[in-house]
N, C-alpha and C positions, 0 to 999 in steps of 0.2 A: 504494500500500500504506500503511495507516497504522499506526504502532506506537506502542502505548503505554506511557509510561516511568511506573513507579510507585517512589518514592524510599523506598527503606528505609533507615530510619534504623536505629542501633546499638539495640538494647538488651538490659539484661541481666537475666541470669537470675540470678545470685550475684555477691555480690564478697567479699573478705577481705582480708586485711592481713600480712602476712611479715616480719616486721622493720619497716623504714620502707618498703616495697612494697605498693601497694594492685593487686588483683586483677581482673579482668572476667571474667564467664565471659558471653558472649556469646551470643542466639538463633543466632545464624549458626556457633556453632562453637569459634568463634577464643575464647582465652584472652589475653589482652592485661592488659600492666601498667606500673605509672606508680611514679614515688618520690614520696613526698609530701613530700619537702623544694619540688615547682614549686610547689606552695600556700604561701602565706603561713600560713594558719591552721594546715594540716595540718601546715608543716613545726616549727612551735612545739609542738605536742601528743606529749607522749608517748606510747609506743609500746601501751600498753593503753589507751587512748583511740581512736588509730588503729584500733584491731578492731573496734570498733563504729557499722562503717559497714554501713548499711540500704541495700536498694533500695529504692527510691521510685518513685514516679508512673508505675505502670505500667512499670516497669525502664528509664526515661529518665532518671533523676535515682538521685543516691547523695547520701545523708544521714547526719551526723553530728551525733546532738542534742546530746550534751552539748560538743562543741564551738561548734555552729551555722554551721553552714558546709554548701553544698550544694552540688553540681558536677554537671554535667549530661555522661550516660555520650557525647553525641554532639560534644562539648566534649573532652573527653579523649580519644575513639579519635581525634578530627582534633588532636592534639597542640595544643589551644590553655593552654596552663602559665601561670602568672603570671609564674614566676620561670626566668629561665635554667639551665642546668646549669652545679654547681658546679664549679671549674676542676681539673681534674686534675694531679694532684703528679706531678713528673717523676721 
């Protein structure tokens, strides 16, 4: 029998911004979200900067021009972050 595996990658359809929460809305459904403090760039940028993030290349990539910064949606749903999470206050 042979089967054939075809790799679907993430992409999206919308994203937006919450506070310091950037959003996914996914082909597949899922709604998935990240803080932007893991970026370096993103976590510098204030919070009306943060909203004006685009889908890009065919809902593979997420764009932010007037930052310049760009993150790839298959990047993110595999949790790959710059920055660790911040330490939680006891």
């Amino acid at each position: 029998m042979n089967t054939m595996w075809i790799e679907n990658e993430p992409c999206a359809l919308r994203a937006w911004a919450e506070g310091r929460m950037i959003y996914l809305e996914l082909t597949d459904g899922r709604i998935v979200g990240f803080p932007a403090d893991r970026f370096k760039i993103l976590r510098a940028a204030p919070e009306e900067k943060l909203k004006k993030v685009s889908v890009e290349v065919n809902g593979y990539a997420l764009r932010w021009e007037e930052l310049d910064e760009d993150l790839t949606v298959q990047g993110v749903v595999a949790g790959r972050f710059q920055l660790p999470l911040p330490e939680q206050a006891a």
